[in-house]
C-alpha positions in Angstrom: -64.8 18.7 39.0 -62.6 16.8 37.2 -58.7 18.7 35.8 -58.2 17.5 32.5 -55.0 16.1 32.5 -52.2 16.3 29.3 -51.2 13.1 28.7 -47.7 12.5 28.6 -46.6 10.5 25.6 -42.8 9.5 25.7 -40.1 11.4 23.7 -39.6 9.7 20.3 -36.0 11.5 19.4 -33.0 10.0 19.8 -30.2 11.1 21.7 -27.1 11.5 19.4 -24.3 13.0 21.4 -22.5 9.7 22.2 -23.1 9.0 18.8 -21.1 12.2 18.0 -18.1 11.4 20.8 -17.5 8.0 19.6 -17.8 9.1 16.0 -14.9 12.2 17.0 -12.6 9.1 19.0 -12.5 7.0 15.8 -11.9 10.1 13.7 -8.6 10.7 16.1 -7.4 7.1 16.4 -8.1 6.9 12.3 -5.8 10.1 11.8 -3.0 9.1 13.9 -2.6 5.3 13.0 -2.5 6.0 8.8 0.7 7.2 8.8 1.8 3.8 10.4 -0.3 2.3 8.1 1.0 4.1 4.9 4.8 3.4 5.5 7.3 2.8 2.3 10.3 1.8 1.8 13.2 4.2 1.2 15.4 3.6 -1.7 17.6 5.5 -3.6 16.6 5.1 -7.3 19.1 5.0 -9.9 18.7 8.2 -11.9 17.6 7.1 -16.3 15.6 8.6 -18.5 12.5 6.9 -18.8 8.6 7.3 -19.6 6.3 8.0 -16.5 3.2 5.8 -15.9 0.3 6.7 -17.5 -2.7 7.5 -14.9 -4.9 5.3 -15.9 -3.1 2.6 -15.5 -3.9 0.2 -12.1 -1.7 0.4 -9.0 1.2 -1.5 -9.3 2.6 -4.4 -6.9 6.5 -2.8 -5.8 8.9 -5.1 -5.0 12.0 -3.4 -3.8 15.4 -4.1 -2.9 17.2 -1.7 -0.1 20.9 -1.3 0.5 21.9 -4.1 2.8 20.0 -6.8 0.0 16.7 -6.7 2.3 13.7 -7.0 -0.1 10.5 -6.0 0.6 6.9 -5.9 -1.1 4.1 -3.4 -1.6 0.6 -4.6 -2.1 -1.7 -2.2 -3.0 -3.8 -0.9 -0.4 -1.3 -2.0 2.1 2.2 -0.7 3.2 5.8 -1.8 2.2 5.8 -5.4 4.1 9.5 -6.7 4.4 10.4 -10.4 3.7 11.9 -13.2 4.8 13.1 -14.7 1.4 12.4 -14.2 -2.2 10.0 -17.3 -2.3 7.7 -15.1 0.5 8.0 -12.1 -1.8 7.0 -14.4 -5.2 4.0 -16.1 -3.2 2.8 -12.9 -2.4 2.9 -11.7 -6.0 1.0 -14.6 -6.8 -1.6 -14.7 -4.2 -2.3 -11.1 -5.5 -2.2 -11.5 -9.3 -4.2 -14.8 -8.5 -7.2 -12.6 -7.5 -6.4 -9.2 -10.2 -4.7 -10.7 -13.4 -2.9 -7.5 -15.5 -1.6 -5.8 -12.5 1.6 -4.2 -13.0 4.7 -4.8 -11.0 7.4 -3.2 -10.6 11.1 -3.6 -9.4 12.7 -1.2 -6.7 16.5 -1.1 -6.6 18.4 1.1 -4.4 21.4 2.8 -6.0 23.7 1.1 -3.8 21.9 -2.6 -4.0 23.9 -5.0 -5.9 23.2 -6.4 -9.1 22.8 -9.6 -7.6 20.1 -8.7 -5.4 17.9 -7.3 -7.9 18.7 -10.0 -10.8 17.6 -12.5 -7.9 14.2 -10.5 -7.4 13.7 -10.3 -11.4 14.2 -14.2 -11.6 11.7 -14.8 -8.5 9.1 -12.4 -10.2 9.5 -14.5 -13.7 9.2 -18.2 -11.8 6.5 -16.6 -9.8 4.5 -16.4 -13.5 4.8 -12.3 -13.3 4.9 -11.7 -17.4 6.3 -8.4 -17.4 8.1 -6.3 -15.1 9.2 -2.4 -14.9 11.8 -1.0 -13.5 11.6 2.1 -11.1 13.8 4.8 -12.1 14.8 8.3 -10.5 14.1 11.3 -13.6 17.6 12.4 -15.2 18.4 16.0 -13.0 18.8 18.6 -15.6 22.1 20.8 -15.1 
């Protein structure tokens, strides 16, 4: 007499538990990297009163000069990037208005920049073909 015999048929799940640990690694290596990532550049604004960007209004491009006459420029998406000379910052506004036409850029000065420095990005901007340019400003304090 014969024993009927089960047949085995293989196991159609997958196994997702390494999956799940390499899923939890990139989540921890994500997390400590952005704020690397997401640097700026510290400046202290001149204080004016002025009107505040609307929200609907796209991202701008920040190009900012600190203390010491260093400039530097914020893409969007990207982090404050310093610069070797104006004519890197204006090619870099251009590559990038190149590709989104409209966008806004702006002009950071630190309080204690010279006038020089910031008259010298202005002029870069307005060779590189930027149209219009804002200035950043720090809200008056009330008393």
């Amino acid at each position: 007499m014969r024993r009927s015999r089960a047949k085995k048929r293989p196991m159609a799940e997958i196994n997702v538990v390494p999956y799940i640990d390499v899923m939890m690694v990139l989540l921890v290596i994500f997390i400590a990297t952005a704020p690397v990532v997401m640097q700026g550049v510290t400046v202290d604004l001149p204080q004016a009163e002025s009107e505040a960007m609307s929200e609907d209004q796209k991202i701008p491009v920040i190009c900012s000069v600190d203390a010491r006459g260093r400039y530097f420029v914020e893409i969007p998406g990207g982090g404050a990037v310093p610069v070797e000379s104006l004519q890197d910052l204006s090619e870099r506004v251009q590559l990038y208005l190149r590709d989104k036409p409209g966008s806004p850029v702006v002009v950071q000065g630190d309080v204690r920049a010279s006038y020089d420095s910031v008259i010298q990005l202005m002029n870069s901007l307005k060779n590189a073909g930027v149209e219009s340019v804002g200035l950043v400003t720090e809200p008056l304090k009330s008393k």
